[in-house]
Residue frames relative to the residue before (quaternion, step in Angstrom):
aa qw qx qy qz dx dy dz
X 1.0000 0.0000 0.0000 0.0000 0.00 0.00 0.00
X 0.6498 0.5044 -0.4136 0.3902 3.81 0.96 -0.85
X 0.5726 0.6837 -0.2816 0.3542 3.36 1.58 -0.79
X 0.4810 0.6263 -0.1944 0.5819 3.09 1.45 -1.36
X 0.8031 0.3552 -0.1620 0.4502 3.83 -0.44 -1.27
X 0.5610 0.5483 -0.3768 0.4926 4.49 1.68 -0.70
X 0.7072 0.4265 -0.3100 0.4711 3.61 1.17 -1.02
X 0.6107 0.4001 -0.5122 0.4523 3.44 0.39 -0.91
X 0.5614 0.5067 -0.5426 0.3657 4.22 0.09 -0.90
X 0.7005 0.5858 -0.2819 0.2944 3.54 0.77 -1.61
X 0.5737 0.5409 -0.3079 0.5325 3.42 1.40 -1.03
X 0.6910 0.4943 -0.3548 0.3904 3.55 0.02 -1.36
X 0.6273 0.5222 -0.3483 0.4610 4.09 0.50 -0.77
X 0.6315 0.5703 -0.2896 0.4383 2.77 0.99 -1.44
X 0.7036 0.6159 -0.1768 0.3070 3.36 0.66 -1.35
X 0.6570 0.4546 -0.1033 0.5925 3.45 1.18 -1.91
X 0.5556 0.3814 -0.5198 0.5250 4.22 0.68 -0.78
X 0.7465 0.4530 -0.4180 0.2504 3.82 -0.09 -0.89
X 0.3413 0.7824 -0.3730 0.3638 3.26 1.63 -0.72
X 0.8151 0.5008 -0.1016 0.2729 2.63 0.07 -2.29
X 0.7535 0.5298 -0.1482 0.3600 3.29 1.03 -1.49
X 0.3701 0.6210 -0.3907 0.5698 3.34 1.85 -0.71
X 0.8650 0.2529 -0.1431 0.4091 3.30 -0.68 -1.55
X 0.5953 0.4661 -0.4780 0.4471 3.61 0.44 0.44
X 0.4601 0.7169 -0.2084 0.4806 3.34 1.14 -1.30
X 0.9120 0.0534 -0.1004 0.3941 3.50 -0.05 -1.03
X 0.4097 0.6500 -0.4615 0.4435 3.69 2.04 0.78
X 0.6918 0.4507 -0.3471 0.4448 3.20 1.60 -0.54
X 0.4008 0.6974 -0.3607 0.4721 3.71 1.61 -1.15
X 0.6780 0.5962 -0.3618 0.2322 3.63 -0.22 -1.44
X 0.5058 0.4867 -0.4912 0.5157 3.85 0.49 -0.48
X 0.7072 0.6066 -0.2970 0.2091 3.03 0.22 -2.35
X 0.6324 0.6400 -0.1574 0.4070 3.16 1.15 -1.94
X 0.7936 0.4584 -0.2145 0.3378 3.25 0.52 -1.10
X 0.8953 0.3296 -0.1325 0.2689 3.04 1.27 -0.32
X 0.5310 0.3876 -0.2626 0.7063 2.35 2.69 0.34
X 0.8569 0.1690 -0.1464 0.4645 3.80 0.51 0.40
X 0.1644 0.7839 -0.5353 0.2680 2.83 0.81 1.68
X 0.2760 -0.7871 0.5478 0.0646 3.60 -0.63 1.42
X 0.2991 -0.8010 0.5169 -0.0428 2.86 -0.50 1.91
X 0.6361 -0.5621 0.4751 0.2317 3.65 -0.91 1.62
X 0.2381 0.6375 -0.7245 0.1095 3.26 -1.39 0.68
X 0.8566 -0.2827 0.1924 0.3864 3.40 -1.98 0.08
X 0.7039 0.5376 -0.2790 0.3710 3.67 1.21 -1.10
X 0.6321 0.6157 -0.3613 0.3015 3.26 1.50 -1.53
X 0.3945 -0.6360 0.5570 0.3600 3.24 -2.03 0.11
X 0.6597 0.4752 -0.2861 0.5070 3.74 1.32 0.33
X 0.5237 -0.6674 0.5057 0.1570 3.34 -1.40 1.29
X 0.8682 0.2397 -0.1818 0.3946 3.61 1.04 -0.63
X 0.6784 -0.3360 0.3888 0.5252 4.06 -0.77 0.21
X 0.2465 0.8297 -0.4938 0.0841 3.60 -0.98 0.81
X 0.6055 -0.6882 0.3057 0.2575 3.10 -0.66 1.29
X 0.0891 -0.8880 0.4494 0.0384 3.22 -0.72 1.12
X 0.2103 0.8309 -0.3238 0.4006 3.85 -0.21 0.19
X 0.5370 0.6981 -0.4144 0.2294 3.75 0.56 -0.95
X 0.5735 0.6702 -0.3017 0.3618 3.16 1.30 -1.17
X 0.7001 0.5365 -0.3066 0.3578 3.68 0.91 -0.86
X 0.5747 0.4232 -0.4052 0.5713 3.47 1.38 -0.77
X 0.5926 0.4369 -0.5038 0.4518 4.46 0.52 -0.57
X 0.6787 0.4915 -0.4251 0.3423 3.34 0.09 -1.08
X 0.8750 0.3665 -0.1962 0.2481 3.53 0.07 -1.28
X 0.4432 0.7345 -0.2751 0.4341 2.90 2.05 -0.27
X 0.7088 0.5718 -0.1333 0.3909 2.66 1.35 -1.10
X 0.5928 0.4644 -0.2626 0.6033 3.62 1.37 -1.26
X 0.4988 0.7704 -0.2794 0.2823 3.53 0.68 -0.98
X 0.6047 0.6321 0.0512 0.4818 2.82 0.81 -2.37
X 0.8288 0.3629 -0.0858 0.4171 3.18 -0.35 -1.89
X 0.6294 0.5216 -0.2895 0.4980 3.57 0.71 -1.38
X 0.5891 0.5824 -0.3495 0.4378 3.94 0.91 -0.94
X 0.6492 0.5404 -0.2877 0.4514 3.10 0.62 -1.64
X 0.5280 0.6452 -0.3601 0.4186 3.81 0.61 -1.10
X 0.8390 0.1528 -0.1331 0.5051 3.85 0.41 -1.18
X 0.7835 0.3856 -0.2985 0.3852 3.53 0.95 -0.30
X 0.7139 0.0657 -0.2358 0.6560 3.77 1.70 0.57
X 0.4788 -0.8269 0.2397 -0.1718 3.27 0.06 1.54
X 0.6571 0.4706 0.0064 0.5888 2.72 1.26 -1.49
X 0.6881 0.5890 -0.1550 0.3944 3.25 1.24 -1.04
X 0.6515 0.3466 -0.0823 0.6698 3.92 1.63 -1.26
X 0.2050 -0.6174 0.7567 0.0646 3.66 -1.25 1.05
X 0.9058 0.3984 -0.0258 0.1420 2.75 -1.80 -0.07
X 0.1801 -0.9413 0.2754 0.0749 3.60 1.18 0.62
X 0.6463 0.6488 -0.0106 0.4016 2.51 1.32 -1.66
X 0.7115 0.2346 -0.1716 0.6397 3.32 0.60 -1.05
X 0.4584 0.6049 -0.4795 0.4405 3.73 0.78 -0.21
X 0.5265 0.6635 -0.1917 0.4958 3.67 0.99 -1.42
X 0.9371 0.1014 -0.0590 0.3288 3.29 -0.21 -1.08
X 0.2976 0.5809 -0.4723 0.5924 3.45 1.70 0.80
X 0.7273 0.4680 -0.3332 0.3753 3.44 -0.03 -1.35
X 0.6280 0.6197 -0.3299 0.3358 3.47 1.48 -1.31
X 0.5367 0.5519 -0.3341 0.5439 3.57 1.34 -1.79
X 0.6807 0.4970 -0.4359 0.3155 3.97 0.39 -0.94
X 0.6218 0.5423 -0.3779 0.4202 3.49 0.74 -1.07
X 0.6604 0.6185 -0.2312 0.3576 3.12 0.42 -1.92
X 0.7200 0.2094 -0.2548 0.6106 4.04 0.83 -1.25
X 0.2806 0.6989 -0.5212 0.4015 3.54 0.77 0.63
X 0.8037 0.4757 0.0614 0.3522 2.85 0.11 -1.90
X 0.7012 0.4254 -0.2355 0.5214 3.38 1.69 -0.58
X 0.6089 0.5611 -0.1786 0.5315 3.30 1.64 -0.63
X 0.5874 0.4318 -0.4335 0.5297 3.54 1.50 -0.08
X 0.6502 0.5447 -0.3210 0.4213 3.66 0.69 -1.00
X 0.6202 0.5376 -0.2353 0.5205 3.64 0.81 -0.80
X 0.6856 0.4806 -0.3044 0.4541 3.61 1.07 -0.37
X 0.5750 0.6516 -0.0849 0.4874 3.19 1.52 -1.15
X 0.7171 -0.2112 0.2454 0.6172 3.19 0.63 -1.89
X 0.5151 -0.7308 0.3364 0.2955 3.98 -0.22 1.62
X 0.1662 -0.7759 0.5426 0.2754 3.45 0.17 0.48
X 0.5323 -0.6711 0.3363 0.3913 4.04 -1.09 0.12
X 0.7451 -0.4314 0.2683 0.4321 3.76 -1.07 0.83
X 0.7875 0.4563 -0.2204 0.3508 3.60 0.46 -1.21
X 0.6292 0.3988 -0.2697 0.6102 3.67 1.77 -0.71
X 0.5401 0.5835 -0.4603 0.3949 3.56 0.96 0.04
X 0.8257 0.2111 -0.1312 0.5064 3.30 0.64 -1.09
X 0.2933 0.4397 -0.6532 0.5422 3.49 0.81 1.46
X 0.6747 0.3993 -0.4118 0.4645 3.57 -0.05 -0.70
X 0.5825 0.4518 -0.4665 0.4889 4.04 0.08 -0.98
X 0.6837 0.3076 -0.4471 0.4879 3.97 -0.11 -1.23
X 0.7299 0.3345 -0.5553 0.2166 3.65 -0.29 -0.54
X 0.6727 0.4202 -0.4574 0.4021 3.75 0.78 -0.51
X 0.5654 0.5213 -0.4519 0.4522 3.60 0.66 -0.21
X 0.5554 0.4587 -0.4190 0.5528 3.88 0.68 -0.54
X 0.5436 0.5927 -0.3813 0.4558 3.93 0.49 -0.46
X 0.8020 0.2206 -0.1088 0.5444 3.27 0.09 -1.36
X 0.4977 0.3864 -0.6036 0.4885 3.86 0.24 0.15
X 0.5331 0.6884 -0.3953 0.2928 3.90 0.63 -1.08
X 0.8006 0.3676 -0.0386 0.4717 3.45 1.05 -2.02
X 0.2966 0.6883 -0.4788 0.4571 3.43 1.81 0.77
X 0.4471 -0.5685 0.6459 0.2444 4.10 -0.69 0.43
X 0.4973 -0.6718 0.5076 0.2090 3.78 -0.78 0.98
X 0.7944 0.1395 -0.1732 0.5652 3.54 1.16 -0.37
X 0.3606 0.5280 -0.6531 0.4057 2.88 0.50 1.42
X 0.0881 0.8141 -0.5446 0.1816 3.75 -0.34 0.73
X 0.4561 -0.6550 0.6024 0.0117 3.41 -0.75 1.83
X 0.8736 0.0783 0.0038 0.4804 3.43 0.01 -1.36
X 0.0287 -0.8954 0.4443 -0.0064 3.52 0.86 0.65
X 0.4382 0.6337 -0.3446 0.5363 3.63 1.44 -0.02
X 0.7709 0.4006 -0.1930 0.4561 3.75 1.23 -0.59
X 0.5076 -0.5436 0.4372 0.5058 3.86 -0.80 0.43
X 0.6104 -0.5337 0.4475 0.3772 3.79 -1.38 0.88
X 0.6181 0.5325 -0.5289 0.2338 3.70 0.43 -0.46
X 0.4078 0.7522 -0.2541 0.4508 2.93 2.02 -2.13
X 0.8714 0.2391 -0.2544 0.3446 3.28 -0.45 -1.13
X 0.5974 0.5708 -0.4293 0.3648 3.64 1.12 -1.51
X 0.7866 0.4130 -0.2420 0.3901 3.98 1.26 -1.29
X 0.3885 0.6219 -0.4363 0.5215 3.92 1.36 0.02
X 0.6732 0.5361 -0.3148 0.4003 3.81 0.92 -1.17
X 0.7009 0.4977 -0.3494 0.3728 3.23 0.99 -1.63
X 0.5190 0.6541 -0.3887 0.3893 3.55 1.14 -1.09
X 0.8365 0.2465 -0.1940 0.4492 3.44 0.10 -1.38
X 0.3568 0.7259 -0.3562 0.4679 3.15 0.89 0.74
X 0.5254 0.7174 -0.0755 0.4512 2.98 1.20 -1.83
X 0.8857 0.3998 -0.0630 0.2276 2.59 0.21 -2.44
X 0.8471 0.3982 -0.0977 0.3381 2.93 1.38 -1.07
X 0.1289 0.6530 -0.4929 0.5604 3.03 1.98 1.11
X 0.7902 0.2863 -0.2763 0.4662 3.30 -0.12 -1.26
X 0.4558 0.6643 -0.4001 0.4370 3.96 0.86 -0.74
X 0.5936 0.5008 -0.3515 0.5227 4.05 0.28 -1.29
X 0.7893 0.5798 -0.1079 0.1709 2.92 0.18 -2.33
X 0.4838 0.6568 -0.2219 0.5341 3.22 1.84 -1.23
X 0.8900 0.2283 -0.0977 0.3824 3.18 0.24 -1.84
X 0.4985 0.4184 -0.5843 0.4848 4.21 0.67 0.55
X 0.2442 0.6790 -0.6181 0.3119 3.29 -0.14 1.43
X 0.6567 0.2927 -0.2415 0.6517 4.01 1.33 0.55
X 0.3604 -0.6969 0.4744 0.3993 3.23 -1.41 -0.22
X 0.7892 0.1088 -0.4280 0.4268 3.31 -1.29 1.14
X 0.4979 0.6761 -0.5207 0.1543 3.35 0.75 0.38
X 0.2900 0.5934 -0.5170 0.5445 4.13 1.72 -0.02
X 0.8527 0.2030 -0.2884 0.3854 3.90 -0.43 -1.48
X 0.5292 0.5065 -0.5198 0.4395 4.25 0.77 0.30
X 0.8432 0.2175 -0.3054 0.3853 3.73 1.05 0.16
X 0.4005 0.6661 -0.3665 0.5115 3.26 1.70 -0.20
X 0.6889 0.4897 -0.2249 0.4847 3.82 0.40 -0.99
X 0.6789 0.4718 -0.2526 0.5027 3.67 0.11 -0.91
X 0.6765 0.4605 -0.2906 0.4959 3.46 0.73 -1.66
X 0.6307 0.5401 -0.3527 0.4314 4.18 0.16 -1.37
X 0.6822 0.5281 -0.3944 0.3165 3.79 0.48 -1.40
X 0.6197 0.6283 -0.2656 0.3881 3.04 1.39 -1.53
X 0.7397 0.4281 -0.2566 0.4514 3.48 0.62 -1.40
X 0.7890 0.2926 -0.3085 0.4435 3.47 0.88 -0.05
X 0.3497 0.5927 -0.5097 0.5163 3.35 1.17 0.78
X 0.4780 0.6862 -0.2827 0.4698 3.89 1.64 -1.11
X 0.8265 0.2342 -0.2470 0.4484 3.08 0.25 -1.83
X 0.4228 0.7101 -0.4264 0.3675 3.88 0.77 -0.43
X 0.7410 0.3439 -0.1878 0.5453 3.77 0.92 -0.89
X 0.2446 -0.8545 0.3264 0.3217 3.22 1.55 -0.25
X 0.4066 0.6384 -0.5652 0.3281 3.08 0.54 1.86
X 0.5262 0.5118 -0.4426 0.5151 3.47 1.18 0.92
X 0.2513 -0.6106 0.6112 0.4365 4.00 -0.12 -0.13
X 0.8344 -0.3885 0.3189 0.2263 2.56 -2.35 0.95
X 0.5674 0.6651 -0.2750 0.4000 3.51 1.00 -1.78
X 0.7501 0.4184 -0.1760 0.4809 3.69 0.34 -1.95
X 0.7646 0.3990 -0.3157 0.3957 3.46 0.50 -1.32
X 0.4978 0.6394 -0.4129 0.4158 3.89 1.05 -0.22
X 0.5440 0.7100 -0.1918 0.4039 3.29 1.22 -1.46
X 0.8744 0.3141 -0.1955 0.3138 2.96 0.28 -1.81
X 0.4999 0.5376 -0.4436 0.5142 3.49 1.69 -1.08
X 0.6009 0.4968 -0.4622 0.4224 4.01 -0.04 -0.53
X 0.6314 0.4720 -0.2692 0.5532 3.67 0.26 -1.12
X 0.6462 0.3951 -0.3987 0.5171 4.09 0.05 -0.81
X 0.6884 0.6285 -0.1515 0.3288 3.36 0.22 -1.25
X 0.6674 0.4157 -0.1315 0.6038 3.61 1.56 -1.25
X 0.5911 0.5556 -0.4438 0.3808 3.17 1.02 -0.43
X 0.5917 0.7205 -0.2416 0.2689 2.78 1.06 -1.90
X 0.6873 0.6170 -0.0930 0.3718 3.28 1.24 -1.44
X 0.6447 0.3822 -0.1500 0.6448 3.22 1.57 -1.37
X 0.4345 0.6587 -0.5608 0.2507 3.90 0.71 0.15
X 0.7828 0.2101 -0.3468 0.4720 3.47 0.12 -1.33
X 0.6030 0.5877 -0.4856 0.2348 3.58 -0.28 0.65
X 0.5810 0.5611 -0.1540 0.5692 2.93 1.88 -0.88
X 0.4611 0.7654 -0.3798 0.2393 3.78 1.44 -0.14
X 0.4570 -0.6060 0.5060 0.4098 3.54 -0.90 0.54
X 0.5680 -0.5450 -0.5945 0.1643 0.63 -2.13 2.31
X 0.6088 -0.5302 0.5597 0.1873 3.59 -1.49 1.03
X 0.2024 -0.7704 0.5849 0.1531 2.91 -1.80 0.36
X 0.6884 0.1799 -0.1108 0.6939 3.02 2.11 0.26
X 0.2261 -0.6105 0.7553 0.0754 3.94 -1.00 0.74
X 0.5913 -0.5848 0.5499 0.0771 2.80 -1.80 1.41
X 0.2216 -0.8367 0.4854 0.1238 3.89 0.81 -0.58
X 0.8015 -0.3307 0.3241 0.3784 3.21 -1.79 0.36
X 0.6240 0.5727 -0.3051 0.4354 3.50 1.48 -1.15
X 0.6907 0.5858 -0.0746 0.4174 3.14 1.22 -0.86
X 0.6965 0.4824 -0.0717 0.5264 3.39 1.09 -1.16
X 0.7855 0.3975 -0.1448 0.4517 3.48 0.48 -0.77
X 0.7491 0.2525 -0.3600 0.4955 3.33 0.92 -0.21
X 0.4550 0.6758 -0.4813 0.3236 3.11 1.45 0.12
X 0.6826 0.4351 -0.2957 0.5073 3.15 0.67 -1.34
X 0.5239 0.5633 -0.4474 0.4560 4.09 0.47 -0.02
X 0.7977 0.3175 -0.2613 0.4410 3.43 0.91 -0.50
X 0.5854 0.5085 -0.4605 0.4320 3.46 1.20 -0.18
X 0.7199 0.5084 -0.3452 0.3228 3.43 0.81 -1.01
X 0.4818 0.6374 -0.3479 0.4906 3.44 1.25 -0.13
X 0.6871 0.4483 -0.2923 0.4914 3.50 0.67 -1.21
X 0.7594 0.3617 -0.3006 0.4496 3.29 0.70 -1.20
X 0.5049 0.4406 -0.5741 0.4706 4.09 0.77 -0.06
X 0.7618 0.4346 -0.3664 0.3108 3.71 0.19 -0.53
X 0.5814 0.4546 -0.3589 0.5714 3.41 1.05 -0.24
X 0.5787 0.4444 -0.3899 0.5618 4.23 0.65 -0.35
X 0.5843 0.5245 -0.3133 0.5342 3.76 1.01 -0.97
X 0.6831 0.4110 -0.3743 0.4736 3.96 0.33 -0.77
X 0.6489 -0.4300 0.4550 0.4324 4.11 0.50 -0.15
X 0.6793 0.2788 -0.3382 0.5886 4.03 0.94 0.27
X 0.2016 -0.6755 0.6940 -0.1461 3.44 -0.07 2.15
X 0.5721 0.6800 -0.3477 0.2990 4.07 0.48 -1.21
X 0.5501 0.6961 0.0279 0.4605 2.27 1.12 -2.60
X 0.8782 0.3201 -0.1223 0.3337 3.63 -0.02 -0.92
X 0.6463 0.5575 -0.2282 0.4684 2.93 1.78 -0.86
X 0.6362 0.6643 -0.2206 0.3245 3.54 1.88 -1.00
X 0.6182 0.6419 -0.2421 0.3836 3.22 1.72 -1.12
X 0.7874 0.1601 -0.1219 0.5827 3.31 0.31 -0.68
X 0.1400 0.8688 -0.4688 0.0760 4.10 1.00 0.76
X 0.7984 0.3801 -0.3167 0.3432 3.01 1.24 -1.11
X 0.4346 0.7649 -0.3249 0.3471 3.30 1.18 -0.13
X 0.7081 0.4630 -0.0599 0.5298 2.86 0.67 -1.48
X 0.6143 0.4561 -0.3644 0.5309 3.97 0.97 -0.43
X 0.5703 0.4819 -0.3858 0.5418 3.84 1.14 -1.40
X 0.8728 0.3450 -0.2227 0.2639 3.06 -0.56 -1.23
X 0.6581 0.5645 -0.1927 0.4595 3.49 0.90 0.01
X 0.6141 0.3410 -0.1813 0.6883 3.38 1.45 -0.78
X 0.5363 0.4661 -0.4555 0.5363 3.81 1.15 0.35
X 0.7010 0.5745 -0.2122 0.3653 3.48 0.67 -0.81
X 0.5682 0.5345 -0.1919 0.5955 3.04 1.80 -0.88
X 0.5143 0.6894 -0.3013 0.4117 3.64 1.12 -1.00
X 0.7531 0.3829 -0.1680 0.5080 3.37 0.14 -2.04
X 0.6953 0.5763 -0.3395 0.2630 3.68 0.64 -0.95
X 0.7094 0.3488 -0.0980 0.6046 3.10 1.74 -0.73
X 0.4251 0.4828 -0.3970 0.6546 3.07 1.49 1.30
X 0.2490 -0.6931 0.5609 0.3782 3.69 0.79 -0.76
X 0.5089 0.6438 -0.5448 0.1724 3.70 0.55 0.49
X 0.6840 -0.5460 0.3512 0.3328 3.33 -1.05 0.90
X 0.4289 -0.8293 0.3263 0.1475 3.33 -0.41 1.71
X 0.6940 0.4953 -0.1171 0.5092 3.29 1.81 -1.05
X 0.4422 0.4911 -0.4408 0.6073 3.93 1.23 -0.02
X 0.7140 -0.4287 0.5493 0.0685 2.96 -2.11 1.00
X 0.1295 0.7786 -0.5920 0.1630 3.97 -0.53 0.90
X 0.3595 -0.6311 0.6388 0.2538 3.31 -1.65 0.27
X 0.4685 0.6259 -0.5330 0.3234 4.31 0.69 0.61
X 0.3868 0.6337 -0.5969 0.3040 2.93 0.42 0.88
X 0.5783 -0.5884 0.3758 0.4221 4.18 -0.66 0.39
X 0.7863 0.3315 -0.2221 0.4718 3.38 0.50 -1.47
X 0.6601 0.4195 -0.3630 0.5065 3.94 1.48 0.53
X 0.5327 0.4493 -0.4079 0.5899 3.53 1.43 0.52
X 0.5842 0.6094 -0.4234 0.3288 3.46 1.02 -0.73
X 0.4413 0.5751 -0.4905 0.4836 3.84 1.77 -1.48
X 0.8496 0.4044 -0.2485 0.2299 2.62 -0.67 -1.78
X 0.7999 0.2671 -0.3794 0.3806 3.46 0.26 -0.30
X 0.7272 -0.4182 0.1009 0.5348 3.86 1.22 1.19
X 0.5302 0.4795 -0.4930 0.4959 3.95 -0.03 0.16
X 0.3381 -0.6991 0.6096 0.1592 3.09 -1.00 1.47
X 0.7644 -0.3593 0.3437 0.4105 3.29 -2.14 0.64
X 0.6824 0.4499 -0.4263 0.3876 3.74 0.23 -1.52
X 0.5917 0.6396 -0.3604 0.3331 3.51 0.72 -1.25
X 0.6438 0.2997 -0.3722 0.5977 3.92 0.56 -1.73
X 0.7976 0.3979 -0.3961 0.2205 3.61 -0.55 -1.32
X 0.4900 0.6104 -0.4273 0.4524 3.84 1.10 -0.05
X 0.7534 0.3080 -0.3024 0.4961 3.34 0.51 -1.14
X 0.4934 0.5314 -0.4699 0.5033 4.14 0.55 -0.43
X 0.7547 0.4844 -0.2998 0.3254 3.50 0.39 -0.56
X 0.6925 0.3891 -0.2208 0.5660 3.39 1.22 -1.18
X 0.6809 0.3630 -0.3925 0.5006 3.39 0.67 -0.32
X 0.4981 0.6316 -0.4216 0.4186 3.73 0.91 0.18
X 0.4928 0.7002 -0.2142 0.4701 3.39 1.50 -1.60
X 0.8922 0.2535 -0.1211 0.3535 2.91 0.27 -1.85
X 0.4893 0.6948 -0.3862 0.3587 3.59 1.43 0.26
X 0.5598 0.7160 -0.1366 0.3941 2.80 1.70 -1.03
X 0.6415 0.4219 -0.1970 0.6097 3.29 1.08 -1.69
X 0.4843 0.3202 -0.5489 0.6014 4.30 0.39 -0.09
X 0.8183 0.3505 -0.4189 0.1791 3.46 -0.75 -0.95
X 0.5686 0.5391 -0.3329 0.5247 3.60 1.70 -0.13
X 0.6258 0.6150 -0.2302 0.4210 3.60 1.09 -0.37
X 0.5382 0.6119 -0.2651 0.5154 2.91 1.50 -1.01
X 0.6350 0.4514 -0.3937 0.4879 3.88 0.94 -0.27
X 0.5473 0.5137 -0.5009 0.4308 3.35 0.96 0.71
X 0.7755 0.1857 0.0890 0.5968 3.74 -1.21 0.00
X 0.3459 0.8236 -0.4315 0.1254 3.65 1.28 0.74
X 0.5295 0.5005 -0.4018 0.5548 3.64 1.92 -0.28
X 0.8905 0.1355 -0.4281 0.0736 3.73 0.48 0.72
X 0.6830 -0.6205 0.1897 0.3354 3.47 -1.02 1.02
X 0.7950 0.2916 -0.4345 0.3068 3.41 0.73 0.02
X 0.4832 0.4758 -0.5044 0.5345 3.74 1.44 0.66
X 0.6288 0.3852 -0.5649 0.3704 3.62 0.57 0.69
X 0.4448 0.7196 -0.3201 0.4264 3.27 1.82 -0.87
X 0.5753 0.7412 -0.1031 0.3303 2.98 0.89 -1.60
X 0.7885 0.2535 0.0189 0.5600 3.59 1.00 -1.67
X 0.5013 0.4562 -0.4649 0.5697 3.59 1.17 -0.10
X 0.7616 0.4565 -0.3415 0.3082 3.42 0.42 -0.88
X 0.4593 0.6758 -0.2702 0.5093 3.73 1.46 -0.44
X 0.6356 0.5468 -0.2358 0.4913 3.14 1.17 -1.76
X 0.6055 0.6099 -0.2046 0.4685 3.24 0.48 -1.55
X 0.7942 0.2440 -0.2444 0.4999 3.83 -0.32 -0.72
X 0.6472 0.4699 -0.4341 0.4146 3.96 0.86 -0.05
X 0.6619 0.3818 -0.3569 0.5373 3.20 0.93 -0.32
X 0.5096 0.5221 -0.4558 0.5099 4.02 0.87 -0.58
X 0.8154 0.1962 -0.2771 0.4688 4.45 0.29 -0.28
X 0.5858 0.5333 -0.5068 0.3400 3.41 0.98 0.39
X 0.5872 0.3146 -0.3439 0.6618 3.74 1.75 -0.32
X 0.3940 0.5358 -0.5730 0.4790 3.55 0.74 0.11
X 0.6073 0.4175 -0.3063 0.6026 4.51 0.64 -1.03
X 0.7205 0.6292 -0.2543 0.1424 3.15 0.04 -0.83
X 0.7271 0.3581 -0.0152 0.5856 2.43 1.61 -1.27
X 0.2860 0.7404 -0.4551 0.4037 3.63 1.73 0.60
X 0.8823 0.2194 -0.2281 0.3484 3.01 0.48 -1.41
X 0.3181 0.6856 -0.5276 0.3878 3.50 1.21 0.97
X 0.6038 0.6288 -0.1298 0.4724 3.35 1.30 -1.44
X 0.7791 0.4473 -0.1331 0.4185 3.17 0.67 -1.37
X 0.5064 0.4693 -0.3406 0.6382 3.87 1.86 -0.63
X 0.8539 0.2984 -0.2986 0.3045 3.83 0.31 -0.40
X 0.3531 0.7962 -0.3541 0.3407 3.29 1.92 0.31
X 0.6470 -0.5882 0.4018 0.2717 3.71 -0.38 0.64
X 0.2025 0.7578 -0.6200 -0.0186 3.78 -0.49 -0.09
């Protein structure tokens, strides 16, 4: 138990230094920001005025920063260098694409060469016997990973399309994964990560308040979602697939049953849009606090299933059981969501 109660201390620091560095990071950034990456309103945006974009660099680096520290100054705590190494690398690397793209849009097809190469990274910094789907040949699975991988870069990216909606799923999702490593079914490496990442967010929150004074960006978004999907392949990879699928559920349901939407619309999958639920939900009257509150508590509460799920975890229908639970909270929160779309086009 003292062991138990050294790591969680080890996390928290971990957690509150990244804080610190985020939100310090982007008191100094902010001039910079303002005057070289101002996101300029259009038809798609949810804001009316020029806003500094950019946040992502003070999360991101906090975050490598942080974590890499942790690496020489609690030891015991990070395995594995190596694959440590070459995550952070995929991080820089969709770093680096997510600043340029903010600046100056790079095109769809050289974007997502760059995403596979960091995603080919982190499948890389995956242990060979770690294996989610172990029923499938390793390529099968090693290339199913790289995909969802892929996806859920763009997935993040899709959904920071308000303000605070990145830190109403980024936060919930991290606690979880470090509730993971705490039991010590996340490695040291991931679970370091994630308390950093919670922790940066934490930092970039009050800035990101409605209406914001700063958006997290492409810098921001894209390697984020490179690191969750990693954490979460490694935590589906440890024998809690359920578990992995619960944390970041609603996302993955929005943003996916949008995607499915436009496709069966013919609408151009790769162009900017407002069809997203919790961006039809603005527009059709439900204020920001309103969507990003409820994303949040139902986020919370996805979390606590996906931590539960380490109970009674050898059996399939009390995992069955909580995906499905999972599943229908997030099926009536865009199920609300989409009211007040309905409800703006309702007759009177």
């Amino acid at each position: 138990m003292s062991d138990f109660w050294l790591l969680a201390g080890q996390l928290a620091l971990i957690a509150a230094v990244a804080g610190v560095v985020s939100f310090g990071l982007i008191a100094v950034l902010g001039v910079f920001l303002a005057r070289y990456a101002l996101a300029q309103p259009n038809a798609r945006s949810s804001h009316k005025e020029p806003t500094p974009q950019g946040g992502g660099i003070a999360v991101v680096s906090a975050t490598i920063a942080v974590a890499s520290g942790a690496y020489f100054a609690i030891p015991e705590l990070l395995n594995e260098p190596y694959w440590l190494a070459l995550v952070i690398g995929a991080v820089i690397l969709l770093a680096f694409v997510g600043a340029i793209d903010d600046v100056r849009p790079l095109g769809a097809v050289s974007r997502l060469l760059l995403q596979v190469a960091a995603a080919i990274l982190v499948v890389a910094a995956i242990p060979a016997e770690l294996r989610p789907m172990h029923f499938l040949p390793w390529w099968l699975e090693r290339t199913l990973i790289l995909f969802g991988c892929v996806w859920f870069i763009n997935l993040v990216n899709f959904m920071d399309g308000i303000d605070w909606m990145t830190v109403a799923e980024v936060v919930p999702l991290t606690a979880g994964l470090v509730f993971f490593g705490l039991i010590g079914v996340l490695p040291g490496n991931a679970t370091a990560i994630a308390a950093a990442l919670f922790g940066a967010i934490v930092g970039f929150a009050p800035f990101n308040r409605p209406v914001a004074r700063l958006f997290l960006g492409d810098v921001g978004s894209l390697p984020i979602g490179l690191m969750l999907a990693w954490m979460l392949a490694l935590l589906a990879a440890s024998g809690h697939f359920v578990a992995a699928l619960l944390l970041p559920l609603y996302y993955l349901i929005d943003a996916t049953v949008t995607l499915l939407w436009r496709i069966a619309k013919r609408a151009p999958i790769a162009e900017a849009h407002r069809d997203h639920f919790y961006q039809r939900a603005v527009d059709g009257g439900y204020s920001v606090y309103r969507v990003v509150g409820s994303v949040f508590l139902v986020n919370v509460v996805l979390a606590a299933l996906a931590m539960a799920s380490t109970f009674f975890d050898g059996s399939a229908g009390y995992q069955l059981a909580l995906l499905v639970f999972g599943g229908a909270l997030v099926g009536m929160l865009i199920w609300r969501l989409a009211a007040a779309e309905r409800g703006r086009h309702t007759p009177t």
